[in-house]
PQR file with spaces between the fields and no chain letter, atoms N, CA, C, O and H, PARSE charges and radii, in Angstrom:
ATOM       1  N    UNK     1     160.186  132.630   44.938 -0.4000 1.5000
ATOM       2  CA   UNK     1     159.853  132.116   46.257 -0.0000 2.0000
ATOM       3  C    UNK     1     158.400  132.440   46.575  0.5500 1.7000
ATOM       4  O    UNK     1     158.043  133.605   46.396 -0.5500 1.4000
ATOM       5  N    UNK     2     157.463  131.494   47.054 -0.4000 1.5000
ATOM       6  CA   UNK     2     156.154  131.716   47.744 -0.0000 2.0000
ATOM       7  C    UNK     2     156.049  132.604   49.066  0.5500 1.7000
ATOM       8  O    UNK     2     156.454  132.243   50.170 -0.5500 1.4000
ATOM       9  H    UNK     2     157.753  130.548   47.199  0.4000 1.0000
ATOM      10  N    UNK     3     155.484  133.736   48.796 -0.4000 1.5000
ATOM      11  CA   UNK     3     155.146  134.532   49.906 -0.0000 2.0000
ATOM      12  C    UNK     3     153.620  133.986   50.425  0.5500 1.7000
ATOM      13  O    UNK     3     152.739  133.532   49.695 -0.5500 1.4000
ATOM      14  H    UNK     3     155.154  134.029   47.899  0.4000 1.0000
ATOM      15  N    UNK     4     153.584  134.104   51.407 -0.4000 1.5000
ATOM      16  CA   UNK     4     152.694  134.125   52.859 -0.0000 2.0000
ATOM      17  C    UNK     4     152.352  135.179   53.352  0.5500 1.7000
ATOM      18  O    UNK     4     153.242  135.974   53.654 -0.5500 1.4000
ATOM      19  H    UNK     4     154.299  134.472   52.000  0.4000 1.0000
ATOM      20  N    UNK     5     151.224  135.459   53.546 -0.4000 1.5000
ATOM      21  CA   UNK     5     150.373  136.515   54.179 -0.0000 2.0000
ATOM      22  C    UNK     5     150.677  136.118   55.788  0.5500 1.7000
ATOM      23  O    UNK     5     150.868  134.910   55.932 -0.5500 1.4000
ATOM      24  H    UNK     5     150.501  134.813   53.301  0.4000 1.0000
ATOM      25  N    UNK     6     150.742  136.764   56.790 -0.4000 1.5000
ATOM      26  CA   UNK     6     150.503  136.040   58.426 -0.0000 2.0000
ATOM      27  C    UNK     6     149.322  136.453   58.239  0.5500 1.7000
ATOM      28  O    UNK     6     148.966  137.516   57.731 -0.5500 1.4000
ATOM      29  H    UNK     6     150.586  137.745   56.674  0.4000 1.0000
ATOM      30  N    UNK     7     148.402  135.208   58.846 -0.4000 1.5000
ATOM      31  CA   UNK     7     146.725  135.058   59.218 -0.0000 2.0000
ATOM      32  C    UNK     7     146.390  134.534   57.850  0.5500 1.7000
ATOM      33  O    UNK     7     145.162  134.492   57.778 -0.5500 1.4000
ATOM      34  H    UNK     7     148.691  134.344   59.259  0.4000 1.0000
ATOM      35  N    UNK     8     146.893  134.153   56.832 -0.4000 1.5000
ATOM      36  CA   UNK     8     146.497  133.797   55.632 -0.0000 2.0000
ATOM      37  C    UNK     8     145.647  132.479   55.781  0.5500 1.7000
ATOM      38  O    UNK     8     144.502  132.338   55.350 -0.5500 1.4000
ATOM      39  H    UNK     8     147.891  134.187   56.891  0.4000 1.0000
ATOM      40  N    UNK     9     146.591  131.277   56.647 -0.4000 1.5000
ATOM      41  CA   UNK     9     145.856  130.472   57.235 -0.0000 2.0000
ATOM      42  C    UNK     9     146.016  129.915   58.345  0.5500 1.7000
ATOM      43  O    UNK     9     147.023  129.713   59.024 -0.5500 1.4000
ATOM      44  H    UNK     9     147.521  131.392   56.997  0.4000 1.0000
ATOM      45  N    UNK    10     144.348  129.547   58.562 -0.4000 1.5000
ATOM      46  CA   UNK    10     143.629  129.486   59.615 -0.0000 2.0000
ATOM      47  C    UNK    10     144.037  128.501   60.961  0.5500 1.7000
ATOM      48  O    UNK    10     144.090  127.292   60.735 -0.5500 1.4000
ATOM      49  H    UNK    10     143.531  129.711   58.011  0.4000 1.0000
ATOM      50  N    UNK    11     144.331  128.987   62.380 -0.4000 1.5000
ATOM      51  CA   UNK    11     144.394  128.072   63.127 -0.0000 2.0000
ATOM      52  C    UNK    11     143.733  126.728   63.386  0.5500 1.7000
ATOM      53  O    UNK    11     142.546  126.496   63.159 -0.5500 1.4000
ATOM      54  H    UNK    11     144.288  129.969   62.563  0.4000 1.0000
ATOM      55  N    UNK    12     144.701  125.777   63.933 -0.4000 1.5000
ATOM      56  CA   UNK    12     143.792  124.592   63.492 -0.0000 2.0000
ATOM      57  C    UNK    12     144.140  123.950   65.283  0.5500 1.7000
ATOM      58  O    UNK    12     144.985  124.407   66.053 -0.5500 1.4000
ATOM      59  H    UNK    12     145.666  125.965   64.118  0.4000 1.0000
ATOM      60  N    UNK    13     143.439  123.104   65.473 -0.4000 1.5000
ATOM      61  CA   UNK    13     143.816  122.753   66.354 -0.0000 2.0000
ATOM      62  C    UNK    13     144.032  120.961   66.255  0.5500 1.7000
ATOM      63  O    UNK    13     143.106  120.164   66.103 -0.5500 1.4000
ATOM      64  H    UNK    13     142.753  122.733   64.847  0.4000 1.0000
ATOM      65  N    UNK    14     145.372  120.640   66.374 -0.4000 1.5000
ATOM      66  CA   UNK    14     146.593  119.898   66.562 -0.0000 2.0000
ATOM      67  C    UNK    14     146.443  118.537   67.599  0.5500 1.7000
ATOM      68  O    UNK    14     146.886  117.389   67.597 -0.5500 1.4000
ATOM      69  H    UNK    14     146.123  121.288   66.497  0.4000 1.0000
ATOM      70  N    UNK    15     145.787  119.138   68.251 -0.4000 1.5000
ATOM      71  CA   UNK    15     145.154  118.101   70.210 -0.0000 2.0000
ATOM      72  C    UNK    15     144.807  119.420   70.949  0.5500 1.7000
ATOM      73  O    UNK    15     144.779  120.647   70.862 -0.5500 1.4000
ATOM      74  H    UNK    15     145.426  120.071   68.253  0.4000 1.0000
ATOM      75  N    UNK    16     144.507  118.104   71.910 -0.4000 1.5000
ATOM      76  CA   UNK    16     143.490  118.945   73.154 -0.0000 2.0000
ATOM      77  C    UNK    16     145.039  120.208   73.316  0.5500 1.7000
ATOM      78  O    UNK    16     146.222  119.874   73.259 -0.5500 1.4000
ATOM      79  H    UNK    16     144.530  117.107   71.981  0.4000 1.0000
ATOM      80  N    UNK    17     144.567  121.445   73.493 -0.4000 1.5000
ATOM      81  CA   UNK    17     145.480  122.505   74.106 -0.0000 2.0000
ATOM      82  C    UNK    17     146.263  123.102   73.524  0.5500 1.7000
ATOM      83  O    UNK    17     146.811  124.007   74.153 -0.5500 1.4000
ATOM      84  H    UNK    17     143.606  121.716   73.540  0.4000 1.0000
ATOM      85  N    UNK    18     146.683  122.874   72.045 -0.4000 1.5000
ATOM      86  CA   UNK    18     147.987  122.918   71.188 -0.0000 2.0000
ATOM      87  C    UNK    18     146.931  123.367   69.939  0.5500 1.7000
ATOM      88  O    UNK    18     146.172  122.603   69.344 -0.5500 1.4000
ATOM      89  H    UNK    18     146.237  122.139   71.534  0.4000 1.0000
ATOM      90  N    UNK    19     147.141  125.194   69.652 -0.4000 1.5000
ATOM      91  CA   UNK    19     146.523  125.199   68.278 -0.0000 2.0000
ATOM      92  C    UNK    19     147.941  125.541   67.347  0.5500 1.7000
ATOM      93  O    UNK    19     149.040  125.843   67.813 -0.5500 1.4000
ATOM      94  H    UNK    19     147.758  125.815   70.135  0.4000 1.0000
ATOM      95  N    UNK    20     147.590  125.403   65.946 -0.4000 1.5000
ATOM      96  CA   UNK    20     148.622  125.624   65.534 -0.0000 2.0000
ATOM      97  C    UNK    20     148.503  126.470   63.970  0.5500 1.7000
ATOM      98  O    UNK    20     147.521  126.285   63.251 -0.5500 1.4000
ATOM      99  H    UNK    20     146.697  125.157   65.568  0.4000 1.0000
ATOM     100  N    UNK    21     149.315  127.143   63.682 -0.4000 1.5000
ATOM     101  CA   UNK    21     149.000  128.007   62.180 -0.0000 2.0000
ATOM     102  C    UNK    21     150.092  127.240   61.528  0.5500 1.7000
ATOM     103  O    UNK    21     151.144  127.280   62.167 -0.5500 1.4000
ATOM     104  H    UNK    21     150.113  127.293   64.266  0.4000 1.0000
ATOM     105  N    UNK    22     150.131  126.436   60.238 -0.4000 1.5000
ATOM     106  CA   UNK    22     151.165  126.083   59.012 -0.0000 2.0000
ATOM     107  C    UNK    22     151.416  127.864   58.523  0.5500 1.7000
ATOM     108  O    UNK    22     150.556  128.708   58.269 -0.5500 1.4000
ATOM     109  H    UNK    22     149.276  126.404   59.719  0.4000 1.0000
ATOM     110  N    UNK    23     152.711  127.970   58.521 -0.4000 1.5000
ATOM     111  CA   UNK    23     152.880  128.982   57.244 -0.0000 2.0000
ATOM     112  C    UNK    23     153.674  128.808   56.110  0.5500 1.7000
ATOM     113  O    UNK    23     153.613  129.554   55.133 -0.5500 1.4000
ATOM     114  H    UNK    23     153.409  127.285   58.727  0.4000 1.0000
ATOM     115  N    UNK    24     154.800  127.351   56.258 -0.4000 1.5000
ATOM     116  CA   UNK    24     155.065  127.098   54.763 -0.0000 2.0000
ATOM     117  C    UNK    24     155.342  125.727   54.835  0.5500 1.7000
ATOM     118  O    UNK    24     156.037  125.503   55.827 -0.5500 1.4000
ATOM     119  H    UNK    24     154.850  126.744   57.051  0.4000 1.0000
ATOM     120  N    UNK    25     155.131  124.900   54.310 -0.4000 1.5000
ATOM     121  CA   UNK    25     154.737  123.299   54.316 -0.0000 2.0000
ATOM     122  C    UNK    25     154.303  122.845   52.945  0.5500 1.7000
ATOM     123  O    UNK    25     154.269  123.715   52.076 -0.5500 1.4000
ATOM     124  H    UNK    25     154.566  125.082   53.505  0.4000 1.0000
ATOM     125  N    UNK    26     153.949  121.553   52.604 -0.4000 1.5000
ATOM     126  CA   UNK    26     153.975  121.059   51.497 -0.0000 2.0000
ATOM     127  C    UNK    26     152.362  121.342   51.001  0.5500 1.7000
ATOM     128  O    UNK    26     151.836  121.104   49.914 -0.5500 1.4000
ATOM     129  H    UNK    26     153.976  120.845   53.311  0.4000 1.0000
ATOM     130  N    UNK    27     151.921  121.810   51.962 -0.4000 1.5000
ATOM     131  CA   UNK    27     150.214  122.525   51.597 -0.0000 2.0000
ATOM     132  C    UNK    27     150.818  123.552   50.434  0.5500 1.7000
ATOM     133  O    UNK    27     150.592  123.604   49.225 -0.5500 1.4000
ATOM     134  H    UNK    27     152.347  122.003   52.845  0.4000 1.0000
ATOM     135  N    UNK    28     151.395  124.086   51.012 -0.4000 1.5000
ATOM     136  CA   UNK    28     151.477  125.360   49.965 -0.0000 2.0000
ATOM     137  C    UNK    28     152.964  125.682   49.134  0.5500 1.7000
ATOM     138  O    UNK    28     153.297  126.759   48.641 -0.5500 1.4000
ATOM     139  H    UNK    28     151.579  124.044   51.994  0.4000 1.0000
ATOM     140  N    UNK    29     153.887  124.144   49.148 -0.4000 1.5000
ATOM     141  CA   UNK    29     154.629  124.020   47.646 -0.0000 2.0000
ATOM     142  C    UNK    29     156.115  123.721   48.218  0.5500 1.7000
ATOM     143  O    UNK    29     157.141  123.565   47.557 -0.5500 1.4000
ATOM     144  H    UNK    29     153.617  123.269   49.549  0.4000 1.0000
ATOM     145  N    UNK    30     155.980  123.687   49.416 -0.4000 1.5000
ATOM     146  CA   UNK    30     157.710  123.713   49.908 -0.0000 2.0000
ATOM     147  C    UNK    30     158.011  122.056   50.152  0.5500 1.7000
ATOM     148  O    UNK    30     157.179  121.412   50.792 -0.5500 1.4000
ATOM     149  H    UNK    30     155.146  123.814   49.954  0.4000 1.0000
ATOM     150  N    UNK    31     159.175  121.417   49.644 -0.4000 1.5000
ATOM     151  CA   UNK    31     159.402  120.195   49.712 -0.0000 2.0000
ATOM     152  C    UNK    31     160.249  120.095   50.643  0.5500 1.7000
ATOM     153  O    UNK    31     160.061  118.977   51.123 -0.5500 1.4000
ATOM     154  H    UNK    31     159.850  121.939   49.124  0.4000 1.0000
ATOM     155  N    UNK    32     160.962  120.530   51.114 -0.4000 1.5000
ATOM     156  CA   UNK    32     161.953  120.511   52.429 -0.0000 2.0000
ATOM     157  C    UNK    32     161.947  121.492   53.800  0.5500 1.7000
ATOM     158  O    UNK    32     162.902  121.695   54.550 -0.5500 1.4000
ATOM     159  H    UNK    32     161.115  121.438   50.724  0.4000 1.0000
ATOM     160  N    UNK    33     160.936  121.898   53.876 -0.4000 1.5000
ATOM     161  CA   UNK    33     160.624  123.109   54.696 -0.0000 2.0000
ATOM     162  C    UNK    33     159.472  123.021   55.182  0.5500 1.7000
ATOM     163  O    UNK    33     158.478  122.837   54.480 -0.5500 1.4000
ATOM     164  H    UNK    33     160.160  121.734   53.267  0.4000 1.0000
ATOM     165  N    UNK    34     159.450  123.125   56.268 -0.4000 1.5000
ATOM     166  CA   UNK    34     158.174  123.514   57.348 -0.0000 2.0000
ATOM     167  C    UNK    34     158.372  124.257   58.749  0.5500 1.7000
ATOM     168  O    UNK    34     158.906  123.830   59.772 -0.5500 1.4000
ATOM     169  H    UNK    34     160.258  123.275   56.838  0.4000 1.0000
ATOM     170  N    UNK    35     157.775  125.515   58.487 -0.4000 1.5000
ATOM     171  CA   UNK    35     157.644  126.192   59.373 -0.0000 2.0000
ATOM     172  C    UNK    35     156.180  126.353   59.807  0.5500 1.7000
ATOM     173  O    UNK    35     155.293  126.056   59.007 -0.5500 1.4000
ATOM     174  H    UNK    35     157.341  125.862   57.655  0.4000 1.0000
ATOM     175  N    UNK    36     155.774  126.980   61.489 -0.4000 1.5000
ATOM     176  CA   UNK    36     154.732  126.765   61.926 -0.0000 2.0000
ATOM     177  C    UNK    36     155.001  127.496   63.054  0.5500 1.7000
ATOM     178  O    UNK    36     156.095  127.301   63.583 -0.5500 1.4000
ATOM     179  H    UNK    36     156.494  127.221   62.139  0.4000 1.0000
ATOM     180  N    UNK    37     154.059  128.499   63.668 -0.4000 1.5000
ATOM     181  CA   UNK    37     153.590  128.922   64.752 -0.0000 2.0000
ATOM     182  C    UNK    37     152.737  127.696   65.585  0.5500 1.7000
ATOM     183  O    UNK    37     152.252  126.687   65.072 -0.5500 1.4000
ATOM     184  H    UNK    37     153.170  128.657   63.238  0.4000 1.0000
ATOM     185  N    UNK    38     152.697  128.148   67.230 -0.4000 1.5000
ATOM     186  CA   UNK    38     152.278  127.323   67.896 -0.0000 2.0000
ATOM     187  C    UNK    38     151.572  127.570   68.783  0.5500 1.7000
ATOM     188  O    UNK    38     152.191  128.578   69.126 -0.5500 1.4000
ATOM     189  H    UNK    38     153.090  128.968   67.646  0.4000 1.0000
ATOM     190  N    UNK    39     150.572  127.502   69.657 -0.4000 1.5000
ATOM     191  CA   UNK    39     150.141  128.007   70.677 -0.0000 2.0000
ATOM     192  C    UNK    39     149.786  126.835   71.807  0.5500 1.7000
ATOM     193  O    UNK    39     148.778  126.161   71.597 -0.5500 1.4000
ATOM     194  H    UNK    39     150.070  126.684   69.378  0.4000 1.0000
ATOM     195  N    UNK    40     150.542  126.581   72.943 -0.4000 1.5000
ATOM     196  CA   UNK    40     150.325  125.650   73.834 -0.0000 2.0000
ATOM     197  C    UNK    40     149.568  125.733   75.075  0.5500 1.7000
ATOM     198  O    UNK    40     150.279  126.214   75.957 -0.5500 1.4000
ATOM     199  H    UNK    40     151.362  127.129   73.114  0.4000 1.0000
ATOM     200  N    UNK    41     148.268  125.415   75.523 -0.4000 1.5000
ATOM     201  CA   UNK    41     147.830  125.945   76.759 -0.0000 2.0000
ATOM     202  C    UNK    41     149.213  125.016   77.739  0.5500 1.7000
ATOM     203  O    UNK    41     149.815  123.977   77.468 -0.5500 1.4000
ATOM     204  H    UNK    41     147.690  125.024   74.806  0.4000 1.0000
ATOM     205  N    UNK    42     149.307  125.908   78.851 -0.4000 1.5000
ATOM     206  CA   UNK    42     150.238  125.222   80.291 -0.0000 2.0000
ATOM     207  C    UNK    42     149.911  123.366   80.676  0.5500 1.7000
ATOM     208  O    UNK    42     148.942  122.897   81.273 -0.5500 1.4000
ATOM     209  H    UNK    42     148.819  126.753   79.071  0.4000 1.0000
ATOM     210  N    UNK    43     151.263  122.540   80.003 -0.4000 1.5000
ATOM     211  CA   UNK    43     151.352  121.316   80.380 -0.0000 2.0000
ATOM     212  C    UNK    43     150.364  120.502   79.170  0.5500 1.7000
ATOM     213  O    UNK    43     149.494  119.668   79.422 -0.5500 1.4000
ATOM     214  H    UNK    43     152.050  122.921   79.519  0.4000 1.0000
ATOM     215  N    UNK    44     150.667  120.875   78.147 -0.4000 1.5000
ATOM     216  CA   UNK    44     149.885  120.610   76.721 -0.0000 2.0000
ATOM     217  C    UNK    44     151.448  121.005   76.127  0.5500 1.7000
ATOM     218  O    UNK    44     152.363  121.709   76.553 -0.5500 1.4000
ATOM     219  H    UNK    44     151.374  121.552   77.943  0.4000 1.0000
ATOM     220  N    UNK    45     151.159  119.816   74.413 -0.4000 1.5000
ATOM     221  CA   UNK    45     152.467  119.825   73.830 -0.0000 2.0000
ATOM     222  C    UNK    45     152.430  119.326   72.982  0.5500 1.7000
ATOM     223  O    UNK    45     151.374  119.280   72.351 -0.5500 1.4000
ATOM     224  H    UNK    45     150.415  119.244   74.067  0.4000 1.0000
ATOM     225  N    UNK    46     153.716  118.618   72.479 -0.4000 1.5000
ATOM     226  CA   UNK    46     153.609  117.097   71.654 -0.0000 2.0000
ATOM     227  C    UNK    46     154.295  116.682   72.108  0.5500 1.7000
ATOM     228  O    UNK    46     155.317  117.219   72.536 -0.5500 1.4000
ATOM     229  H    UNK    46     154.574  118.656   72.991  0.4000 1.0000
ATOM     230  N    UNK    47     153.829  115.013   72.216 -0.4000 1.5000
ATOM     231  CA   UNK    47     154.526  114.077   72.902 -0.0000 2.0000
ATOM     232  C    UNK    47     155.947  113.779   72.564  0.5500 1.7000
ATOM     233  O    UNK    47     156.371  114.204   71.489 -0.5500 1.4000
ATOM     234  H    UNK    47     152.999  114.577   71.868  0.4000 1.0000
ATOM     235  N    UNK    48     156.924  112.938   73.538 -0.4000 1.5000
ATOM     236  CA   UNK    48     158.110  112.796   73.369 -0.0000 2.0000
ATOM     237  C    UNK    48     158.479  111.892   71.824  0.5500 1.7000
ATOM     238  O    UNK    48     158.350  110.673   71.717 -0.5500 1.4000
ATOM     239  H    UNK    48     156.579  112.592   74.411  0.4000 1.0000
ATOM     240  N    UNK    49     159.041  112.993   70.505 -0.4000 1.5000
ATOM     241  CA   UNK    49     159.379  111.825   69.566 -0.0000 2.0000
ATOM     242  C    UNK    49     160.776  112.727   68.890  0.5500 1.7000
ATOM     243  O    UNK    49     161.312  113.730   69.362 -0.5500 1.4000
ATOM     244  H    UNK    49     159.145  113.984   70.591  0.4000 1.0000
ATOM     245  N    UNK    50     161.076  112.061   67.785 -0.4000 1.5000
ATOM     246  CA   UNK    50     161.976  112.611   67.134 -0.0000 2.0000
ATOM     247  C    UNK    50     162.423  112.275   65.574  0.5500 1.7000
ATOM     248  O    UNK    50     162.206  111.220   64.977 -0.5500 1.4000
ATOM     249  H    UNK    50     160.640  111.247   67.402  0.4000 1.0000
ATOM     250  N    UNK    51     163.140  113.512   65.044 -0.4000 1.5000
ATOM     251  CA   UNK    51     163.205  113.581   63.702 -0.0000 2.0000
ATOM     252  C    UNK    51     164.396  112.950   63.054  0.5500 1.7000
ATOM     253  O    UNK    51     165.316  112.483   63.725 -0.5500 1.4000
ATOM     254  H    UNK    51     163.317  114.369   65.529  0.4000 1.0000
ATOM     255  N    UNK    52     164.381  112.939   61.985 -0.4000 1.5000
ATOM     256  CA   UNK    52     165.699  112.555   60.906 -0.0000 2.0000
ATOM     257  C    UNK    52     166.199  113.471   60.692  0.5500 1.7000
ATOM     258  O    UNK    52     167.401  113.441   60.427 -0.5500 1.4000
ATOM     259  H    UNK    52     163.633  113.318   61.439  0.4000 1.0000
ATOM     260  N    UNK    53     165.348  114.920   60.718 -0.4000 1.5000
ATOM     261  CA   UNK    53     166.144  116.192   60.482 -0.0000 2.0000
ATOM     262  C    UNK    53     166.448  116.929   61.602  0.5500 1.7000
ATOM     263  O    UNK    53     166.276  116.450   62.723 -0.5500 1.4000
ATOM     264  H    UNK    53     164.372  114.945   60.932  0.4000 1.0000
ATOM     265  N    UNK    54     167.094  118.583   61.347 -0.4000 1.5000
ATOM     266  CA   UNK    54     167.370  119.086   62.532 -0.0000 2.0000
ATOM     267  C    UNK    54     165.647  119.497   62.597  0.5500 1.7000
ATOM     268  O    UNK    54     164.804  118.953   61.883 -0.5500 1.4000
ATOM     269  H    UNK    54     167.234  118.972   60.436  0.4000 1.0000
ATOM     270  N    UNK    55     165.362  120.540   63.586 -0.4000 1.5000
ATOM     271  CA   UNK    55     164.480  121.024   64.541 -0.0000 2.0000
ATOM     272  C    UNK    55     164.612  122.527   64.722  0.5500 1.7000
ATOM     273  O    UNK    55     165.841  122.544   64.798 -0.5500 1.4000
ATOM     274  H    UNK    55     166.047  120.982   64.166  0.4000 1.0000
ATOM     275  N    UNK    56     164.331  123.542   64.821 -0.4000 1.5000
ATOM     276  CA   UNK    56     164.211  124.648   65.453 -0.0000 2.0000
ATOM     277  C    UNK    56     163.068  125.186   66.071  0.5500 1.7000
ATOM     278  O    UNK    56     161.994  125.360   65.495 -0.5500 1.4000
ATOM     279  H    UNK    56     163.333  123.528   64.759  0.4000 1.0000
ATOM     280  N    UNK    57     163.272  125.411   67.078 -0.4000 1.5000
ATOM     281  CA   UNK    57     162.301  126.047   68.054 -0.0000 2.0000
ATOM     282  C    UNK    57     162.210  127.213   68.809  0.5500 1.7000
ATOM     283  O    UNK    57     163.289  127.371   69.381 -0.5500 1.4000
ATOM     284  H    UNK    57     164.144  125.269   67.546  0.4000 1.0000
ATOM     285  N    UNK    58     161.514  128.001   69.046 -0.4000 1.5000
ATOM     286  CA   UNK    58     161.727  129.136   69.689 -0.0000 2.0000
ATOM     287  C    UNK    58     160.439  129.682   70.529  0.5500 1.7000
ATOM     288  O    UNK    58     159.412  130.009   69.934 -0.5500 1.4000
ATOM     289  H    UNK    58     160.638  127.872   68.582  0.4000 1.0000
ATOM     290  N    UNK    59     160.552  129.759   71.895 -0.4000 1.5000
ATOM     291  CA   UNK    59     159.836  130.088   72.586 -0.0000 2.0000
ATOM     292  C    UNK    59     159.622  131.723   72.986  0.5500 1.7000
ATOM     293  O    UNK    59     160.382  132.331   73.740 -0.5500 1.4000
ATOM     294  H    UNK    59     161.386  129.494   72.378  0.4000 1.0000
ATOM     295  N    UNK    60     158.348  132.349   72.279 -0.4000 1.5000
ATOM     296  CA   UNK    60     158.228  133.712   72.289 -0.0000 2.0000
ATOM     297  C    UNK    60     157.651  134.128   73.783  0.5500 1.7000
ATOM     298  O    UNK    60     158.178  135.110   74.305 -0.5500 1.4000
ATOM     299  H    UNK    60     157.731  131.855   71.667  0.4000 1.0000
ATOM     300  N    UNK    61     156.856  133.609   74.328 -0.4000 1.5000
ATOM     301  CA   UNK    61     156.233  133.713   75.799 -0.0000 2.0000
ATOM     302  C    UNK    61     156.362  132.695   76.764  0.5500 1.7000
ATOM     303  O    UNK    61     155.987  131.620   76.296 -0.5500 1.4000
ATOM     304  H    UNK    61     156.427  132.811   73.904  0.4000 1.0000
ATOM     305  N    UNK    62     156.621  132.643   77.550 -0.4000 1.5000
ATOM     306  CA   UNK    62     156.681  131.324   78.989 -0.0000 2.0000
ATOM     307  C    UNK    62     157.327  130.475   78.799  0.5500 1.7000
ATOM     308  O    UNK    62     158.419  130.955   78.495 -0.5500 1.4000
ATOM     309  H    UNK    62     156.926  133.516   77.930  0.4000 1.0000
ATOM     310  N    UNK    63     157.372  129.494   78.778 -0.4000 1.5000
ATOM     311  CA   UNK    63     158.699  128.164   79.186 -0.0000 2.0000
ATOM     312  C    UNK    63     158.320  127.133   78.511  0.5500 1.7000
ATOM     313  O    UNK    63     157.134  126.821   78.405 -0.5500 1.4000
ATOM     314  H    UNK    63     156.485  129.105   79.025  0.4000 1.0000
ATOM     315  N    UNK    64     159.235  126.523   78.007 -0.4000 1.5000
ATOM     316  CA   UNK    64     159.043  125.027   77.626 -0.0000 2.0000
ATOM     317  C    UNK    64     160.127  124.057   77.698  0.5500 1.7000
ATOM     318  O    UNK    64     161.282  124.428   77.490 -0.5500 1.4000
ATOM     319  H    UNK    64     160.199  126.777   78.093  0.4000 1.0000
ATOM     320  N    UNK    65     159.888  123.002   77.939 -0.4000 1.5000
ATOM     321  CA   UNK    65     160.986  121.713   78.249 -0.0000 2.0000
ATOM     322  C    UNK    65     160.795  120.932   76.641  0.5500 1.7000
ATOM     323  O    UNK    65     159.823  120.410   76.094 -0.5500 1.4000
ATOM     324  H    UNK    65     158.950  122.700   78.108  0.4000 1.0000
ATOM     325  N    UNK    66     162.185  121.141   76.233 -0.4000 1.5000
ATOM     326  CA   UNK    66     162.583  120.016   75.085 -0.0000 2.0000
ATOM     327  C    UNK    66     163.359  119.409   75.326  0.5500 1.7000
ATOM     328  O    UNK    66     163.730  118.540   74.537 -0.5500 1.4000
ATOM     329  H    UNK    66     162.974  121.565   76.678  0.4000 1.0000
């Protein structure tokens, strides 16, 4: 399995307000998997869409509407 450093790589920014860190994605070898940290300034996001797969989300500080 591919290990990941946290901070390995670099925040990127996503849109106006929304930066975001990849930590395992097809950048770095995973074909069915993507995980990602997020950082949203207040009333900044991504717009209303949706997947073929499931979703997990988890809000570590303040609120969000899904």
């Amino acid at each position: 399995m591919l290990s990941i450093a946290k901070g390995e790589y670099p925040l990127e920014e996503w849109r106006a307000g929304v930066m975001t860190r990849m930590v395992m994605s097809a950048r770095n070898g995973a074909t069915q998997l993507c995980v990602f940290e997020q950082w949203c300034d207040p009333g900044a996001g991504a717009p209303t869409h949706v997947h073929t797969v499931e979703e997990v989300l988890s809000v570590l500080s303040g609120e969000a509407e899904m």
